[in-house]
N, CA, C and O of each residue as an XYZ file, in Angstrom:
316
protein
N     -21.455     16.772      5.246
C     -22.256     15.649      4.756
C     -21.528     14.972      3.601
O     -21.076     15.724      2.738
N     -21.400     14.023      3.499
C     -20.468     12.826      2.805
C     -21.199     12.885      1.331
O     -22.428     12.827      1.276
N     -20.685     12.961      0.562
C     -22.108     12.787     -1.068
C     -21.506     11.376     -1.400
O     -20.347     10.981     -1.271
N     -22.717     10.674     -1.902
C     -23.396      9.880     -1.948
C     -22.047      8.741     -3.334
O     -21.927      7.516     -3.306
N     -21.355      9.632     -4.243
C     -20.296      9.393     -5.126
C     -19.378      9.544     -4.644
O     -18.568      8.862     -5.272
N     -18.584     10.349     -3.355
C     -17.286      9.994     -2.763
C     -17.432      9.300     -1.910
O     -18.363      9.451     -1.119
N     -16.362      8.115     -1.793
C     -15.893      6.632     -0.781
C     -15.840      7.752      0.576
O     -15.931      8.975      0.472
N     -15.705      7.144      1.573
C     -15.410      7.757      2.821
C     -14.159      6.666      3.434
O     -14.221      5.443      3.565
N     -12.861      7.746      3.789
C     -11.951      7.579      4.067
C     -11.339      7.342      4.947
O     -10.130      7.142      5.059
N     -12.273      7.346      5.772
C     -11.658      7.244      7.475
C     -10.650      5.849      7.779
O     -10.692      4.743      7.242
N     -10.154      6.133      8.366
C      -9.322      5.232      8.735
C      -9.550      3.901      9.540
O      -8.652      3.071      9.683
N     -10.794      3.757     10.048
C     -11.670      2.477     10.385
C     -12.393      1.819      9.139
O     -12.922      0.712      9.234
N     -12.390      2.507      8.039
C     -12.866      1.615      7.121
C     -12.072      0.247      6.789
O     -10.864      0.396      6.974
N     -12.422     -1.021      6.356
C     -11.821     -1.833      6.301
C     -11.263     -1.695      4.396
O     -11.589     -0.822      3.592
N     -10.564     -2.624      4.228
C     -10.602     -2.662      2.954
C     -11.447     -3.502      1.894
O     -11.569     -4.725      1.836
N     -11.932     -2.638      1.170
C     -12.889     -3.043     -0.445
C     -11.984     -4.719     -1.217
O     -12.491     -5.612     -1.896
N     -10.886     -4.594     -0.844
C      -9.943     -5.655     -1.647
C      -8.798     -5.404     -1.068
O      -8.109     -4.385     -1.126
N      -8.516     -7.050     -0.124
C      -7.569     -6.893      0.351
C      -6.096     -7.319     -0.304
O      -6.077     -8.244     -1.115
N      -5.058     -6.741      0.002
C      -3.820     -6.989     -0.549
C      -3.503     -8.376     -0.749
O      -3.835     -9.338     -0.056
N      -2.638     -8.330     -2.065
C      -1.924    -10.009     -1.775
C      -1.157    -10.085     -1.180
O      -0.880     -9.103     -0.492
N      -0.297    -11.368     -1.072
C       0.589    -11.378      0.017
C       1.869    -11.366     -0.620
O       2.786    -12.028     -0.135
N       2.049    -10.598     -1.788
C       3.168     -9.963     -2.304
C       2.690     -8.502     -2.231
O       3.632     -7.821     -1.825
N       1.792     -7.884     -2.423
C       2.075     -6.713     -2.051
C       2.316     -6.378     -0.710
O       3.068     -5.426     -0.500
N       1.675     -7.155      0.514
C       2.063     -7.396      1.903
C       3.462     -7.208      1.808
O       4.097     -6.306      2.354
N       3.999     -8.288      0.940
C       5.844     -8.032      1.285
C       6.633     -6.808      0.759
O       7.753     -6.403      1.073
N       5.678     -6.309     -0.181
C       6.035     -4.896     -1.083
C       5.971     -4.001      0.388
O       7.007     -3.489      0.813
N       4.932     -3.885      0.978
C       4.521     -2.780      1.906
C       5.391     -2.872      3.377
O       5.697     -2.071      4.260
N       5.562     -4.031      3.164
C       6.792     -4.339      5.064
C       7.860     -3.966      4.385
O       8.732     -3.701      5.212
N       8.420     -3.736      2.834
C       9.903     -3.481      2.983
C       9.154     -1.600      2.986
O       9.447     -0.754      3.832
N       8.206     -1.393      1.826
C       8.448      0.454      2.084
C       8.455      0.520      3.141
O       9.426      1.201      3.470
N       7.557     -0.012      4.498
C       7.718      0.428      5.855
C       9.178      0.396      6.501
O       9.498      1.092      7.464
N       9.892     -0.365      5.944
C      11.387     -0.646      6.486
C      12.044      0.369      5.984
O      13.225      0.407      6.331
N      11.656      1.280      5.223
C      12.677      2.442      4.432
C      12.960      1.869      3.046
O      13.182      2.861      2.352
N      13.061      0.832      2.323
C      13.673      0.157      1.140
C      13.202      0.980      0.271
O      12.058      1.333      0.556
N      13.800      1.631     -1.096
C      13.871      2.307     -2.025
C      13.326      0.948     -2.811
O      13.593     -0.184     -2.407
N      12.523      1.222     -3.994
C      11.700      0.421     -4.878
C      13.006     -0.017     -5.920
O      12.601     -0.577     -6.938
N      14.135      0.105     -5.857
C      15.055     -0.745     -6.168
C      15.627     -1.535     -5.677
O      16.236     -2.449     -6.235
N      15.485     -1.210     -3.930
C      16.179     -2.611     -3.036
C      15.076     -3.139     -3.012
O      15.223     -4.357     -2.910
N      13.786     -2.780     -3.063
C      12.695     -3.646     -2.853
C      12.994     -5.040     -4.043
O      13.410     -6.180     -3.837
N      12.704     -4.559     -4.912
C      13.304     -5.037     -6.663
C      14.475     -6.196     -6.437
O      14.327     -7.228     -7.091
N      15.512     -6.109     -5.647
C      16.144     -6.880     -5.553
C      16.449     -8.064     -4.362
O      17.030     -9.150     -4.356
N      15.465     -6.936     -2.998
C      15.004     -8.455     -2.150
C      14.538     -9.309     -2.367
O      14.736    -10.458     -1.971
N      13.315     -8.594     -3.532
C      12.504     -9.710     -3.991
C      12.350    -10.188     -5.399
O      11.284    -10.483     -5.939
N      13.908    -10.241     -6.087
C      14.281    -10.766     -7.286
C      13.030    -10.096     -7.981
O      12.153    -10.929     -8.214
N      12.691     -8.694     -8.408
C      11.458     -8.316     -8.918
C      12.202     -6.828     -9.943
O      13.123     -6.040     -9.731
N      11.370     -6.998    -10.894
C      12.006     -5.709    -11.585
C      11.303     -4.031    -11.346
O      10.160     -3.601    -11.188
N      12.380     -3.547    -11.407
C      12.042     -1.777    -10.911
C      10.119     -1.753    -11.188
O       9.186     -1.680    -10.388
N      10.169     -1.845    -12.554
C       8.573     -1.635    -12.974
C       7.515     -2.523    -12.289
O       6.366     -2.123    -12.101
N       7.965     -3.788    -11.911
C       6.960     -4.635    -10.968
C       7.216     -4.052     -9.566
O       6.546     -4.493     -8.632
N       7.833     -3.410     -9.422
C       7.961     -2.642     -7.992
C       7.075     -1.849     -7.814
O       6.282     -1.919     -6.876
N       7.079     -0.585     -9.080
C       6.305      0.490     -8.773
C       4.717     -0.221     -9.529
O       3.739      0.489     -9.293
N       4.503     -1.141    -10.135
C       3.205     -1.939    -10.079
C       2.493     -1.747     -8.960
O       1.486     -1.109     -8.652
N       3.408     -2.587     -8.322
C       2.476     -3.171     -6.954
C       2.237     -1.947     -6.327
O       1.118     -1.594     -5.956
N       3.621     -1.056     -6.153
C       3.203      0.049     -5.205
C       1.659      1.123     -5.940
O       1.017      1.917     -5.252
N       1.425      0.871     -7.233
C       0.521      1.691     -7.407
C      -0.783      1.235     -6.748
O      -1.595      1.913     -6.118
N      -0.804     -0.653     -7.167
C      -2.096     -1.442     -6.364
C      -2.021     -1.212     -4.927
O      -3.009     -1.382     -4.213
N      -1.118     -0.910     -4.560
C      -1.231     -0.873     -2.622
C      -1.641      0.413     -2.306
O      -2.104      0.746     -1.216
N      -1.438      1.261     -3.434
C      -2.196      2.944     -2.760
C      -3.293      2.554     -3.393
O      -4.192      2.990     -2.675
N      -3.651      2.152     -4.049
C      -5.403      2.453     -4.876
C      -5.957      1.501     -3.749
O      -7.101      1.790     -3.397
N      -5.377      0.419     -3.106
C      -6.134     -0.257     -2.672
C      -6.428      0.342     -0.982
O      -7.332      0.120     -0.177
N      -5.516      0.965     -0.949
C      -5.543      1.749      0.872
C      -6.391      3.217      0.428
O      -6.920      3.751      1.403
N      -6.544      3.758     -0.560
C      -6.955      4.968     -0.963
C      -5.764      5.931     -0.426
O      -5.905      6.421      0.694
N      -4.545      6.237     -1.210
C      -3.413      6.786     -0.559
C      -2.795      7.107     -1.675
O      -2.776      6.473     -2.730
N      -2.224      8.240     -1.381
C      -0.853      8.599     -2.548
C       0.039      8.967     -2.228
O       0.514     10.076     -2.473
N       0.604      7.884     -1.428
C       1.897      8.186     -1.150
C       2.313      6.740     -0.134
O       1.635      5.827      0.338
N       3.727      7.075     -0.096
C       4.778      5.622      0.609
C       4.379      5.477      1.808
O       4.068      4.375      2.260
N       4.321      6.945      2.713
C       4.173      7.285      3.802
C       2.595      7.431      3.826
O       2.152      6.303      4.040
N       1.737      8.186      3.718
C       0.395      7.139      3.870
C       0.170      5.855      3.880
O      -0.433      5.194      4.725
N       0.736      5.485      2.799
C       0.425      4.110      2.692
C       0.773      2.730      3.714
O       0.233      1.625      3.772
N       2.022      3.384      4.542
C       2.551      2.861      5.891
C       1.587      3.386      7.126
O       1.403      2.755      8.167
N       1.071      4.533      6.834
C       0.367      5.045      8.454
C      -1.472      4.433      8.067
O      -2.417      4.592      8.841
N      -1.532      3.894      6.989
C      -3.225      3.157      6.557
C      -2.991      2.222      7.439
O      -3.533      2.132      8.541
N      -1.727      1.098      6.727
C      -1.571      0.037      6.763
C      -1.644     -0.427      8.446
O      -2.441     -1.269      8.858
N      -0.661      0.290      9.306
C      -0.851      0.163     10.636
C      -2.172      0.565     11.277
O      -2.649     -0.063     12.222
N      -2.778      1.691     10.702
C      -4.270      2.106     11.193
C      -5.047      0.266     11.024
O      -5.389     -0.330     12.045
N      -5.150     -0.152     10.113
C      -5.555     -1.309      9.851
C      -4.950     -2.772     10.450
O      -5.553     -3.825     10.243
N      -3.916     -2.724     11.077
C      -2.706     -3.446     11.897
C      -2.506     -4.713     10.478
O      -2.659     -5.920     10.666
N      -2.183     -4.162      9.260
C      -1.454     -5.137      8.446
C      -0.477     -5.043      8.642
O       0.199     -5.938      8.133
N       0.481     -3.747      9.642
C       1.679     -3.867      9.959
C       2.373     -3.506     11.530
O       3.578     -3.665     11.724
């Protein structure tokens, strides 16, 4: 039974707040393999605005991690 104070996680849930469309481009390069320093430099962005966004794209998928955060994203077909 689900309590009433934890979110429920399933993977059909939609999202509470959806991504911008820079973190969109944050999340197609982690899906591509890009290290948050090539990310940083595809997208003229510095190391720390890298791992920014990547923190908003797990809080916002409910995920902690690169690789969750790629197998949400397709559960959801943002990718």
């Amino acid at each position: 039974q689900q309590s009433e104070d934890k979110p429920d996680l399933s993977f059909d849930q939609p999202l509470i707040e959806p991504l911008s469309q820079r973190e969109l481009e944050v999340l197609r390069l982690i899906a591509k393999g890009l290290s948050n320093r090539e990310i940083g430099e595809r997208l003229f962005l510095a190391l720390s605005t890298v791992k920014g966004h990547n923190r908003i794209i797990f809080d916002k998928l409910l995920v902690q991690s690169r690789t969750e955060a790629v197998a949400r994203a397709r559960e959801l077909g943002l990718l």
